[in-house]
Every structure is written in structure tokens, then in C-alpha cells.
C-alpha positions in Angstrom: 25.3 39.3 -117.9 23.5 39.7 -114.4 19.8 40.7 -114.1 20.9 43.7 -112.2 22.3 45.6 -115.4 20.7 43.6 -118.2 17.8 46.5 -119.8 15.2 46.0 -121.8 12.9 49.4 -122.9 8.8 48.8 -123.0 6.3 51.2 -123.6 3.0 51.9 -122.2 -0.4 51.2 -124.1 -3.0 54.0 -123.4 -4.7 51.8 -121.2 -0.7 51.8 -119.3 -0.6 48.5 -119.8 3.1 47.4 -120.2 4.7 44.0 -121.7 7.1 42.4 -119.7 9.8 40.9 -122.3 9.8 37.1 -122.0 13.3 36.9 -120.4 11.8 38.6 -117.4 8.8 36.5 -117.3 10.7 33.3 -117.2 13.3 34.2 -114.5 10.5 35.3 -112.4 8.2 32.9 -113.4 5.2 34.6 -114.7 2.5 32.9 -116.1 -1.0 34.1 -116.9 -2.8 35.4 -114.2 0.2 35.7 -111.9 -0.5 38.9 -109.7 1.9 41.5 -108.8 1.9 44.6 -106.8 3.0 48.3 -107.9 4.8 50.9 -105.5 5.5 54.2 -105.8 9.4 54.4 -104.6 11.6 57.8 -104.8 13.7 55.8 -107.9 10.8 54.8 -110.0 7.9 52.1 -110.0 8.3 49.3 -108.7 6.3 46.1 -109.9 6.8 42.9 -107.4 5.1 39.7 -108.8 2.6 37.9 -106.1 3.0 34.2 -105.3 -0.3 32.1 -104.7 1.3 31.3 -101.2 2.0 34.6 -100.3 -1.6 35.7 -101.1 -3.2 32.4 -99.2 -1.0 33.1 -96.3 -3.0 36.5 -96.3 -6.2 35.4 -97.1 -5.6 33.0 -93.8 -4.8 36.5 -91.8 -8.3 37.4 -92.9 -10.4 34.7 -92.2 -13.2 35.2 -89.3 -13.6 33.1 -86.7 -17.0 31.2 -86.7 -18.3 32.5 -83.8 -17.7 35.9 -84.9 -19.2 38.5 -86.9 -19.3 38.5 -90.4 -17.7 42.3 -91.5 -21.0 43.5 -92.8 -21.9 43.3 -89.7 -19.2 44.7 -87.9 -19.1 47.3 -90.1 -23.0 48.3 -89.9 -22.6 48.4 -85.7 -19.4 50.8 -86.5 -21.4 53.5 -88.8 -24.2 53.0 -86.0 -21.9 53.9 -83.4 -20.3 56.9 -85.3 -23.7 58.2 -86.4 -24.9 58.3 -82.7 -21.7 60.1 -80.9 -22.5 62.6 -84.2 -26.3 63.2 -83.1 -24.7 63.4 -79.4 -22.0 65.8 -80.5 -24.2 68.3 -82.2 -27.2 67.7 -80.1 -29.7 66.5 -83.3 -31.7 63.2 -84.0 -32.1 61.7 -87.3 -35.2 63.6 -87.6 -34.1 66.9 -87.2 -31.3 65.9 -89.4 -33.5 65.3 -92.6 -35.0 69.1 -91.7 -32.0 71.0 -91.6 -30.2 69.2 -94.9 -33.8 69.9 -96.6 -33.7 73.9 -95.2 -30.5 74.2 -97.0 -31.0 72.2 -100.1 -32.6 74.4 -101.8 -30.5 78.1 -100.8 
């Protein structure tokens, strides 16, 4: 009997936690710990186990450089930037941004 019609029916906990039977487990290989990603597809949900390659081969995608900067910092200089063209935009300072959210606070 091939994988493609072979069933099996679980059930969800009501934390939706499901139990894979062990047939499943061992064709795909899943051990404790092994991750796995969940889709929304027009036919269902789909559940796609992770393999620690895949996810170091991503992790390498998302390694800085040395000489750059670390994402907190990147990050910080990005809300910097937006919160300036804001203050430009609407023709306030961060002053006279504390007064008016005070003058309304209250009303």
C-alpha cells in the first residue's frame, strides 16, 4: 500500500497538539526535536518536517558580515530614519510631539 492513500485519523489536544502515528514518523524520519513547518494550502494543512541542513543552510543566508552592523543596530538607524521623515512630514519635533499626545490624552 503506497504512502499516498495509506490514512491514519488523529485528533487534536486542546493545546492542538497532534500525534503523528509511528509509521509516519519512521518514513520521514522524525525524531525528537525534529522541526517542521505548517502551511495554510486551499486542500488542508500542510505540515513539512525541517532537516538540520536545510535550517543551517538558512542560518548561513543570515549571517552578517564582520565588518557590518549587527541588526540592532541597523534596525535602531531605520526607526531613526522613519521617525525623522515623520517629524518632516507633519512639520513637529519630538517635543511638540509629547504636547500634542498629552492635549489629547486626557479628552
Amino acid at each position: 500500500m503506497s504512502t499516498a492513500t495509506q490514512t491514519h485519523i488523529v485528533w487534536f489536544t486542546t493545546k492542538g497538539r497532534i500525534a503523528i502515528p509511528l509509521w509516519l514518523r519512521k518514513k520521514f524520519q522524525i525524531e525528537d526535536g525534529t522541526r517542521a513547518v505548517v502551511e495554510a494550502t486551499p486542500a488542508g494543512i500542510l505540515l513539512k518536517t525541517v532537516k538540520t541542513v536545510t535550517i543551517r543552510r538558512v542560518r548561513g543566508i543570515l549571517k552578517r558580515g564582520g565588518d557590518r552592523k549587527s541588526w540592532n543596530e541597523e534596525w535602531n538607524e531605520h526607526k531613526n530614519d522613519e521617525r525623522k521623515l515623520e517629524e518632516t512630514k507633519h512639520g513637529i519635533t519630538g517635543t511638540s510631539k509629547k504636547r500634542h499626545r498629552t492635549r489629547f490624552s486626557g479628552a
